[in-house]
C-alpha positions as CSV (number, residue, x, y, z in Angstrom):
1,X,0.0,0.0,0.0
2,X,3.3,2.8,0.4
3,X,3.9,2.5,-3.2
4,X,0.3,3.3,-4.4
5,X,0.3,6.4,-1.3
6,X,3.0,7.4,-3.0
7,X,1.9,7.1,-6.7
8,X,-0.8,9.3,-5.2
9,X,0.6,11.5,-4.1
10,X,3.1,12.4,-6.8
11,X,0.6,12.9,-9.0
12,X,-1.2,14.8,-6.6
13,X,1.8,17.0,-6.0
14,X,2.5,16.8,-9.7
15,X,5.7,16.1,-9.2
16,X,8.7,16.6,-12.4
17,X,10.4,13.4,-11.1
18,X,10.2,11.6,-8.0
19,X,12.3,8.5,-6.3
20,X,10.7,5.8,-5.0
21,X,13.0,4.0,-2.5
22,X,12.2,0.7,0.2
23,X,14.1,0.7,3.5
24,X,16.7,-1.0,2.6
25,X,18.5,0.8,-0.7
26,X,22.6,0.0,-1.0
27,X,23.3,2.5,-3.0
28,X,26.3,2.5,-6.0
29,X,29.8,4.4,-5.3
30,X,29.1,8.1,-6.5
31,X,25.5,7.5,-6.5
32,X,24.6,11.5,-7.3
33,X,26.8,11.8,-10.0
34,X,25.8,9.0,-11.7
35,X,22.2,9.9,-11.2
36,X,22.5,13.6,-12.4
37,X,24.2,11.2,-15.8
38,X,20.9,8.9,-16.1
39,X,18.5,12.1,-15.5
40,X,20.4,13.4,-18.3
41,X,20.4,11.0,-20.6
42,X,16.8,9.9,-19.9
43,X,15.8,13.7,-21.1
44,X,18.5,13.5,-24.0
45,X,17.0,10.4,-25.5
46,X,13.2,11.1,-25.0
47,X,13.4,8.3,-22.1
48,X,12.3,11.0,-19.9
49,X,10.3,13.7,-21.4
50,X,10.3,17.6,-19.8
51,X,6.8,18.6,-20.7
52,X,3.9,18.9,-18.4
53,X,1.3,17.4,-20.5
54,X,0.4,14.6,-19.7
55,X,-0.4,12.0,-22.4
56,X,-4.0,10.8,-22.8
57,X,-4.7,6.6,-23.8
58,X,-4.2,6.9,-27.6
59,X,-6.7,4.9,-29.6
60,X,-4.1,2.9,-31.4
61,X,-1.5,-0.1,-29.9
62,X,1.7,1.0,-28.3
63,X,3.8,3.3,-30.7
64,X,6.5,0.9,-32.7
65,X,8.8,3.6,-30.9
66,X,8.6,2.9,-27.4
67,X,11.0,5.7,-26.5
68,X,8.6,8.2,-27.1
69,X,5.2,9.1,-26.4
70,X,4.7,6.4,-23.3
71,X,4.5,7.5,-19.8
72,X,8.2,6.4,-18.0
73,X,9.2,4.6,-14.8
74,X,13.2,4.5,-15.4
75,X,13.9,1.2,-13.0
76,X,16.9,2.4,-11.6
77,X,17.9,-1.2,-9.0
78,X,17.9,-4.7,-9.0
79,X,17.8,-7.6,-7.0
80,X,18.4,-11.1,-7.4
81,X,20.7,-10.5,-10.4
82,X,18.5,-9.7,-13.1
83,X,19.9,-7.5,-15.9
84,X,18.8,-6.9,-19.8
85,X,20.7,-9.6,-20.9
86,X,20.9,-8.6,-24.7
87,X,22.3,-5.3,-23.5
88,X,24.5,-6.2,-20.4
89,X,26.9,-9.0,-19.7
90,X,28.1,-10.1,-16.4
91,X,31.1,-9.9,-17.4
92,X,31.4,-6.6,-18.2
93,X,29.9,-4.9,-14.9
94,X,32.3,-1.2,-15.9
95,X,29.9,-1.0,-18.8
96,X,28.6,2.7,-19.2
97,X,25.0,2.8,-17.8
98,X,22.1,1.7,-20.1
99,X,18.6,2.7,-20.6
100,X,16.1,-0.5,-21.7
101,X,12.9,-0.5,-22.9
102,X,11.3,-3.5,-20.8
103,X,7.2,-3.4,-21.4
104,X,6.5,-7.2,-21.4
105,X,8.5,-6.8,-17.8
106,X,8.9,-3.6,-16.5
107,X,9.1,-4.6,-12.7
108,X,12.4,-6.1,-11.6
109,X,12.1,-5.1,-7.9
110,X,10.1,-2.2,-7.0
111,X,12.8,-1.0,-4.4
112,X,14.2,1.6,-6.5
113,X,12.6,3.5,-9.5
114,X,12.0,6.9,-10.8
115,X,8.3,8.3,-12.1
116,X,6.9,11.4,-13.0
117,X,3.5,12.8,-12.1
118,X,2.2,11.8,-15.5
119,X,3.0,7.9,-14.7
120,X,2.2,7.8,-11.6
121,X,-1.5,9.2,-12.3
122,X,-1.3,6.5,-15.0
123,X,-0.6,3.8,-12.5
124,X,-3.5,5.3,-10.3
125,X,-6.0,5.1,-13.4
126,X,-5.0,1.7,-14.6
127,X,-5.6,0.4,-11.2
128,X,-9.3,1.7,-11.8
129,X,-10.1,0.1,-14.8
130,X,-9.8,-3.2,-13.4
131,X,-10.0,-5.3,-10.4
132,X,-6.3,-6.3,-9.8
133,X,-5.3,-8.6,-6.8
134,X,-1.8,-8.4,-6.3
135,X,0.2,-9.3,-2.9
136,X,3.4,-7.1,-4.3
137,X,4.2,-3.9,-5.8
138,X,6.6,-5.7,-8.6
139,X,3.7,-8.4,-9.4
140,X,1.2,-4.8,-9.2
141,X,3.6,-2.7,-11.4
142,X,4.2,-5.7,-13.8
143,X,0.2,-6.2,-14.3
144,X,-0.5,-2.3,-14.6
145,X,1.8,-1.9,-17.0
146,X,0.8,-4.8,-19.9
147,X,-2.7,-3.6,-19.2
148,X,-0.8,-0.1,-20.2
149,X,-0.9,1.7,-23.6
150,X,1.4,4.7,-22.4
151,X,3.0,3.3,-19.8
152,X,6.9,2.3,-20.3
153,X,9.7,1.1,-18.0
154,X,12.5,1.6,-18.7
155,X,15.9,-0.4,-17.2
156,X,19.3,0.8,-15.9
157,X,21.9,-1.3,-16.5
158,X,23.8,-1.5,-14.4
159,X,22.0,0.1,-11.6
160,X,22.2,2.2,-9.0
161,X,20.8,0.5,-5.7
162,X,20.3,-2.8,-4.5
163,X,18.1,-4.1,-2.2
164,X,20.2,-4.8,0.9
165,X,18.0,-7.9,1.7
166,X,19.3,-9.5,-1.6
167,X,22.3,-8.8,-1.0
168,X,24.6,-12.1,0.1
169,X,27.9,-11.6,-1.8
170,X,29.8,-8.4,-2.6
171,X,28.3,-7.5,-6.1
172,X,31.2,-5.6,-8.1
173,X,33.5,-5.3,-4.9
174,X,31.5,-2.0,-4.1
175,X,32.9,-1.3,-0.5
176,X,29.4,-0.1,1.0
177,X,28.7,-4.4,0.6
178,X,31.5,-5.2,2.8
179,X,30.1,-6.4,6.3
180,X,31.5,-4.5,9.4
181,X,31.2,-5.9,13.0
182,X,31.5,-4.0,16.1
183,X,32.3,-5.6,19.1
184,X,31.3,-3.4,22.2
185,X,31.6,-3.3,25.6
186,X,28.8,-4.3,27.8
């Protein structure tokens, strides 16, 4: 129920661009940085559009172009390793960051993603179209957006936070996975 307060209340507030985090976000080594680069590039490549309008539900399918003219959520962490795999290889976690379109499954973790006011009153609408019985925001955001003609996700690979619950090796040797114990006096 937090994720569809707040989905209400961004597009309520009508909100550019909020960030959607769960309790327990580890975020990447120069995290702001390489946000202020995916903001950036989400705008640059129409990913992300500026304007205030809002799109309405066009009559037709989803536009063979699904960079434009949908409604984003740019999924910006992962859990339980799962990457755009025709885009990014293990192997190659320095990769520059990469935006995915990812419509047939947009949710990969709803613990950290980005949405504007427009797609989050699109979320709220969609969920009023239908009855939907979902026990999790992923499994909700997945359903919403195939029932969706303007709504998009969009993937970062690789991201920027990881759910810390997921989290039982040292993915990438970032130091904020390395376990510290204290041991204090009693």
């Amino acid at each position: 129920m937090k994720h569809l307060e707040a989905w209400y209340d961004i597009a309520k507030r009508k909100l550019f661009l909020a960030l959607i985090l769960e309790d327990d976000p580890l975020f990447v080594p120069f995290f702001k940085e390489k946000f202020n680069r995916v903001i950036y590039t989400a705008i640059r490549t129409g990913a992300l559009r500026i304007s205030k309008t809002c799109l309405t539900r066009p009559v037709a399918s989803i536009p063979n172009n699904e960079w434009i003219q949908q409604e984003p959520m740019l999924v910006i962490g992962a859990c339980i390793d799962m990457h755009d795999e025709k885009l990014f290889q293990i192997s190659n976690r320095n990769a520059s960051p990469i935006l995915s379109t990812q419509k047939s499954s947009p949710s990969r973790c709803a613990h950290a993603y980005l949405l504007t006011a427009c797609s989050a009153r699109e979320l709220i609408e969609q969920i009023s179209l239908d009855y939907i019985e979902v026990d999790t925001p992923d499994f909700l955001q997945n359903t919403l957006f195939n029932a969706s003609t303007i709504l998009q996700s969009f993937w970062l690979d690789p991201p920027l936070v990881y759910q810390g619950n997921r989290v039982d090796e040292d993915l990438d040797q970032i130091p904020t996975f390395k376990e510290t114990k204290y041991n204090l006096p009693l």
